[in-house]
C-alpha positions in Angstrom: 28.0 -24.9 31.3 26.0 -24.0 28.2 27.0 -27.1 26.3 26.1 -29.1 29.1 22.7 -27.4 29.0 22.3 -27.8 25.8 22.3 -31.5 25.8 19.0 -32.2 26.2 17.9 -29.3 23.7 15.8 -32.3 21.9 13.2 -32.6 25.0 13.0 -28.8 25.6 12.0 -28.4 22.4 9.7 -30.9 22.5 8.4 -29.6 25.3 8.0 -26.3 23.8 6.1 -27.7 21.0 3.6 -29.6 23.1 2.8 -26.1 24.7 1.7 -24.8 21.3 -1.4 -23.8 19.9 -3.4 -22.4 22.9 -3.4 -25.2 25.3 -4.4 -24.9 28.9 -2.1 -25.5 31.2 -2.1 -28.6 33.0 -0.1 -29.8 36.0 2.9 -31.9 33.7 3.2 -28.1 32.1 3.7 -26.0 35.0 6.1 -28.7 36.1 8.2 -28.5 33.1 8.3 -24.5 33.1 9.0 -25.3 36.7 12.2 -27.4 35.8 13.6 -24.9 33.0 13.1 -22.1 34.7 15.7 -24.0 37.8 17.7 -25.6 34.8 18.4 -21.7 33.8 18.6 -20.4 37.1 21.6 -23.1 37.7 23.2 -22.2 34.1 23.2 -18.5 35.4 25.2 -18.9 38.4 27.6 -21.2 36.9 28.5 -18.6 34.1 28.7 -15.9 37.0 31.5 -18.3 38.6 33.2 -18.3 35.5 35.9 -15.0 35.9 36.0 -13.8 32.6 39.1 -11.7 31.1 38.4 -7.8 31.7 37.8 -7.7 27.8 35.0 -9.9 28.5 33.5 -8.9 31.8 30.8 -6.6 30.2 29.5 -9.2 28.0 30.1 -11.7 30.6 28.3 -10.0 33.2 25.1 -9.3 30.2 25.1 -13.4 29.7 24.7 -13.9 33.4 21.7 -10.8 33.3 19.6 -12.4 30.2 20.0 -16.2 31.4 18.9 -14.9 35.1 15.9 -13.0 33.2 15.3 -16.0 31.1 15.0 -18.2 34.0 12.4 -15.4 35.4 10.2 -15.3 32.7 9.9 -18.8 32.6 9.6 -19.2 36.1 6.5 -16.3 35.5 4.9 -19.4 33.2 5.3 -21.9 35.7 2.5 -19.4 38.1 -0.1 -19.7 34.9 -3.2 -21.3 37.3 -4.2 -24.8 36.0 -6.3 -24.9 33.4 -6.0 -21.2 32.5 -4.3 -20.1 29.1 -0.8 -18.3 29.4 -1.4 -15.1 29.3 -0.2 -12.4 26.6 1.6 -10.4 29.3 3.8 -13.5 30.4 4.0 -14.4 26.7 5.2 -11.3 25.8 7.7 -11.3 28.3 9.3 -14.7 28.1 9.8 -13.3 23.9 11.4 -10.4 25.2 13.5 -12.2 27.4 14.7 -14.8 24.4 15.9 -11.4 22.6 17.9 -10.6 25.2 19.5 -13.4 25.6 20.2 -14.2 22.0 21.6 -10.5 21.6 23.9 -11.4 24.8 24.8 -14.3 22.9 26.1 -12.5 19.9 27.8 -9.5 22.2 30.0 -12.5 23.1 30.6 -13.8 19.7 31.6 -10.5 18.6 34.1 -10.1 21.2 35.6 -13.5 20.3 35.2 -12.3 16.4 37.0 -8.4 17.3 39.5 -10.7 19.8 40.3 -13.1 16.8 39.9 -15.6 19.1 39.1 -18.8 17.0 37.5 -22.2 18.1 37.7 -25.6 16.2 34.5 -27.2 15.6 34.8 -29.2 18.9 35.7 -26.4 21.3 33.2 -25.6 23.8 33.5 -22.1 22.6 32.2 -23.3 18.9 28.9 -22.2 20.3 29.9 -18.8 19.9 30.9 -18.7 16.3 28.5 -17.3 13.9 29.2 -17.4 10.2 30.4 -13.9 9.1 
């Protein structure tokens, strides 16, 4: 589910970057934080489906948590008022959230790095791997 989230990394960055630099929001920009924040909402709840071994269900269960938080902070951008400024507090936030969710990301990776569990460069678990 991540990779397949992952594919359009190219226009969520570049949608990130048209954000930039103290814009006011505009209707196009609530309806893209709109879209990500459902695009991450729907990524949560297929990682939740996915039963994990009991090894993994901690860290599992933490991935489901900061994408579900994710998805709420973004969705807490998407109620910025047209032509209003995000606001620090929502800011804040939504870079608190990313944290989280990069640190979940790593919990995994070091359970597949403890678990010497390995992936080839094609396996959707390459996502995981880190160089150590």
């Amino acid at each position: 589910p991540i990779l397949e989230a992952a594919k359009d990394a190219d226009a969520e960055l570049a949608f990130w970057n048209s954000i930039a630099g103290g814009k006011k929001m505009d209707a196009s920009f609530l309806e893209g934080f709109t879209k990500l924040a459902t695009k991450y909402e729907a990524l949560a709840e297929k990682i939740a489906g996915v039963t994990p071994p009991e090894e993994a269900k901690v860290p599992h269960t933490e991935l489901v948590r900061a994408y579900r938080a994710y998805a709420q902070t973004i969705r807490k951008l998407a109620l910025t008022g047209a032509g209003s400024y995000l606001s620090g507090e929502a800011m804040t936030s939504y870079s608190e959230s990313t944290i989280t969710l990069a640190r979940a990301v790593v919990a995994i990776s070091d359970l597949f790095y403890r678990e010497r569990v390995a992936f080839t460069p094609n396996d959707p678990g390459a996502i995981f791997v880190f160089p150590r």
